[in-house]
C-alpha positions as CSV (number, residue, x, y, z in Angstrom):
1,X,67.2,109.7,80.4
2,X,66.6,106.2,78.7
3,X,67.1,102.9,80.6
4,X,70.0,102.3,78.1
5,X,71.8,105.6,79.4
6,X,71.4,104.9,83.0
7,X,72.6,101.4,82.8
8,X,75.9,102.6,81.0
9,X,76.5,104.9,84.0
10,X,75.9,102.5,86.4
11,X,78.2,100.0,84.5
12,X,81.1,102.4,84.5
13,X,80.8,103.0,87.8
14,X,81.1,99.3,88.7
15,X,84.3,99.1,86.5
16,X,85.7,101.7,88.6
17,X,85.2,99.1,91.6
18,X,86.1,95.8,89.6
19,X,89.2,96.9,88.1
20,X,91.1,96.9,91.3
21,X,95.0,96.5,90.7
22,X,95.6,94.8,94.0
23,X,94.7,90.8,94.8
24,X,92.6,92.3,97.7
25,X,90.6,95.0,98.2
26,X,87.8,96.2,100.3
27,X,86.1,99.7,99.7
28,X,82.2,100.8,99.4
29,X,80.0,103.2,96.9
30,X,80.4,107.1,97.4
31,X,77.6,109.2,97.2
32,X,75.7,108.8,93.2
33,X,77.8,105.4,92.5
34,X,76.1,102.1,91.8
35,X,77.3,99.2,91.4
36,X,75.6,96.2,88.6
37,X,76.6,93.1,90.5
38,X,76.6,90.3,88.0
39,X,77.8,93.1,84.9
40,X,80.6,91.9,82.5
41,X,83.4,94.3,83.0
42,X,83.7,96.1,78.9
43,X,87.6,96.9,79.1
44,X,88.2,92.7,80.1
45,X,85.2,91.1,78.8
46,X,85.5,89.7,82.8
47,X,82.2,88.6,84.7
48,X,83.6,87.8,88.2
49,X,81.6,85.9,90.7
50,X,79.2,88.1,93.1
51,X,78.2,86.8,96.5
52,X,75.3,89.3,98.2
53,X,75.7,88.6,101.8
54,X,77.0,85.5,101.7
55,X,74.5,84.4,98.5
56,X,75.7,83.6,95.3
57,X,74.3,85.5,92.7
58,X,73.2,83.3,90.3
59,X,75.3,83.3,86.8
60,X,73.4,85.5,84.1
61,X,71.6,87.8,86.6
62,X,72.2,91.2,87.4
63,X,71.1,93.2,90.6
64,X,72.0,97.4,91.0
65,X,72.5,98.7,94.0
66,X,73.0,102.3,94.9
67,X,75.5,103.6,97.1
68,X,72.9,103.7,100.6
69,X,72.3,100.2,99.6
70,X,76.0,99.0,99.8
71,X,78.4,98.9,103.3
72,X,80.7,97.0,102.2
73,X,82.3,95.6,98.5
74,X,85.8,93.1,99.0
75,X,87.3,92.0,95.8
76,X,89.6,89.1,94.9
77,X,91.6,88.6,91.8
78,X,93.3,85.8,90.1
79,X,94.5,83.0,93.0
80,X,93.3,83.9,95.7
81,X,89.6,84.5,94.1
82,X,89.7,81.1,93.4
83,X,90.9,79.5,96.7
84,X,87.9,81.7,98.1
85,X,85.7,80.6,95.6
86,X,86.6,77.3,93.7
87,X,87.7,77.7,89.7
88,X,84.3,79.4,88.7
89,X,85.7,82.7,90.1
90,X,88.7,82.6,87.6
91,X,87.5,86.2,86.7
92,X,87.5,87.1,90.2
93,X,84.8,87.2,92.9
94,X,83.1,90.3,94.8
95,X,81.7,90.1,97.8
96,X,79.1,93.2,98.6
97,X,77.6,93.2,102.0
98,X,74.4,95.2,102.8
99,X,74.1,97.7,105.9
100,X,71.9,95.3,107.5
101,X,73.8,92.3,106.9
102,X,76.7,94.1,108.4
103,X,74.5,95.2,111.1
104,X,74.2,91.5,112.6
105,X,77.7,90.4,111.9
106,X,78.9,93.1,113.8
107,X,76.2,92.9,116.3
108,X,77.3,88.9,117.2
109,X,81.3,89.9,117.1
110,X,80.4,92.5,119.6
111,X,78.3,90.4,121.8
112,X,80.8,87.5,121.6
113,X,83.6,90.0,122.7
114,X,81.3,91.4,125.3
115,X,78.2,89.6,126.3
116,X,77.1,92.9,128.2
117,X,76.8,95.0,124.3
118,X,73.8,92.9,123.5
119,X,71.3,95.0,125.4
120,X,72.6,97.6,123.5
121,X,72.3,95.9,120.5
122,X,68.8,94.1,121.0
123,X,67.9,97.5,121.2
124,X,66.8,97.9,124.8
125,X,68.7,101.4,124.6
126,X,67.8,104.0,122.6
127,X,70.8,104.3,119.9
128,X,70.5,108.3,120.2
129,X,72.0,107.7,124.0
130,X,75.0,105.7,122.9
131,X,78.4,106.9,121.4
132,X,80.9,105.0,119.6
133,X,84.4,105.3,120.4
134,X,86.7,103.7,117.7
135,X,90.7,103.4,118.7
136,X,90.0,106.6,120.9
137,X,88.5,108.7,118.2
138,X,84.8,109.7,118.4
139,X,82.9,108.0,116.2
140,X,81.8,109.8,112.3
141,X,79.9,108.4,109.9
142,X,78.1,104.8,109.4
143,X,78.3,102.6,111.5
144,X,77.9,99.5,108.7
145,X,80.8,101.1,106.5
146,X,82.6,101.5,109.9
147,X,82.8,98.3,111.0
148,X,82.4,96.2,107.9
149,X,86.1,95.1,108.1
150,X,85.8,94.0,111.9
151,X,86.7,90.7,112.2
152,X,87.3,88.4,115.3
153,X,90.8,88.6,114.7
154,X,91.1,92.6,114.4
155,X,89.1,93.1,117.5
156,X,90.9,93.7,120.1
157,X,88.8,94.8,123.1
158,X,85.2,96.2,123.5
159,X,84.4,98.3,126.5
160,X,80.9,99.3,127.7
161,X,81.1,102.6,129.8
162,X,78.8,104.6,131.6
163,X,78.0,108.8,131.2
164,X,80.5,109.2,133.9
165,X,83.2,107.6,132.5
166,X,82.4,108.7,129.1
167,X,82.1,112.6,130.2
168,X,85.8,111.7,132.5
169,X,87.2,109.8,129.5
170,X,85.9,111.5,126.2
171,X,84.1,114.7,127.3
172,X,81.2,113.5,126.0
173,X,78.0,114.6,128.1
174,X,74.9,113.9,126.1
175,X,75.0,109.9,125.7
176,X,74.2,107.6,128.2
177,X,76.4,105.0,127.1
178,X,80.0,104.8,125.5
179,X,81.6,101.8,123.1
180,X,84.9,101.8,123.4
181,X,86.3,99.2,120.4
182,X,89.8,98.8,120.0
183,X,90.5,97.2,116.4
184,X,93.9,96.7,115.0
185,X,94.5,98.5,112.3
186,X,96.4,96.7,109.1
187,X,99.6,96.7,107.8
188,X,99.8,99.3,104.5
């Protein structure tokens, strides 16, 4: 496979995330997408504005991520784009947030919602003894992608429990620890 071959692919993948009908949109990479942040969308001749955890990306450069490297992409179109971003992002502007990235933003909401979650999350616990409990369903999947779009404003209550009460509660005997987050969910 030539460089030239792979960079098409990748390209039409990020199209398939750029081209978003909505003024809004959040989603992340599945498994063998990429995304070109900085590429020129073909069917608009578009080159919206990326910001990489909070960075600009600087106009003219390109970085590729793969789908592991991804938790979270938002997109804004037309006005609101540019009251996020200022008139530079007339073409839009895409925000793509990194696991780790995610990791501490989450991390500090948490904390600030429940000062007792940060010896969880500094790590003094071994993450294998903890279970995450989101709106009363056990926890599947990442924990980035997962709570990317937790905000202060969506999170409504954050619960440490012990085994006891997680066994009681959940049925859960094998962790040590239960999170119990309560997020509100939004409006369709």
């Amino acid at each position: 496979m030539t460089g030239k071959t792979s960079i098409s692919k990748l390209i039409a993948a990020a199209i398939l995330v750029i081209s978003v009908a909505t003024v809004k949109a959040q989603t992340s990479l599945r498994p063998g997408e990429a995304l070109v942040a900085g590429a020129v969308n073909p069917n608009t001749n578009k080159t919206p504005i990326y910001f990489i955890d909070s960075v600009r990306l600087k106009p003219g450069k390109q970085r590729i991520f793969s789908n592991e490297e991804v938790a979270a992409i938002t997109m804004y179109k037309d006005s609101v784009a540019i009251a996020k971003a200022g008139p530079d992002a007339k073409d839009g502007v895409i925000y793509v947030e990194t696991p780790a990235f995610v990791k501490k933003r989450y991390n500090a909401l948490f904390i600030a919602k429940n000062p007792s979650y940060a010896k969880l999350a500094e790590g003094f616990i071994d993450e294998g003894n903890i279970e995450y409990i989101l709106n009363n369903n056990l926890f599947e999947g990442s924990l980035e992608v997962t709570f990317a779009p937790v905000t202060a404003q969506n999170l409504k209550s954050l619960r440490i429990i012990g085994k006891d009460q997680l066994a009681k509660e959940f049925g859960i005997k094998d962790k040590k620890y239960g999170v119990v987050i309560t997020v509100a969910m939004e409006a369709q």
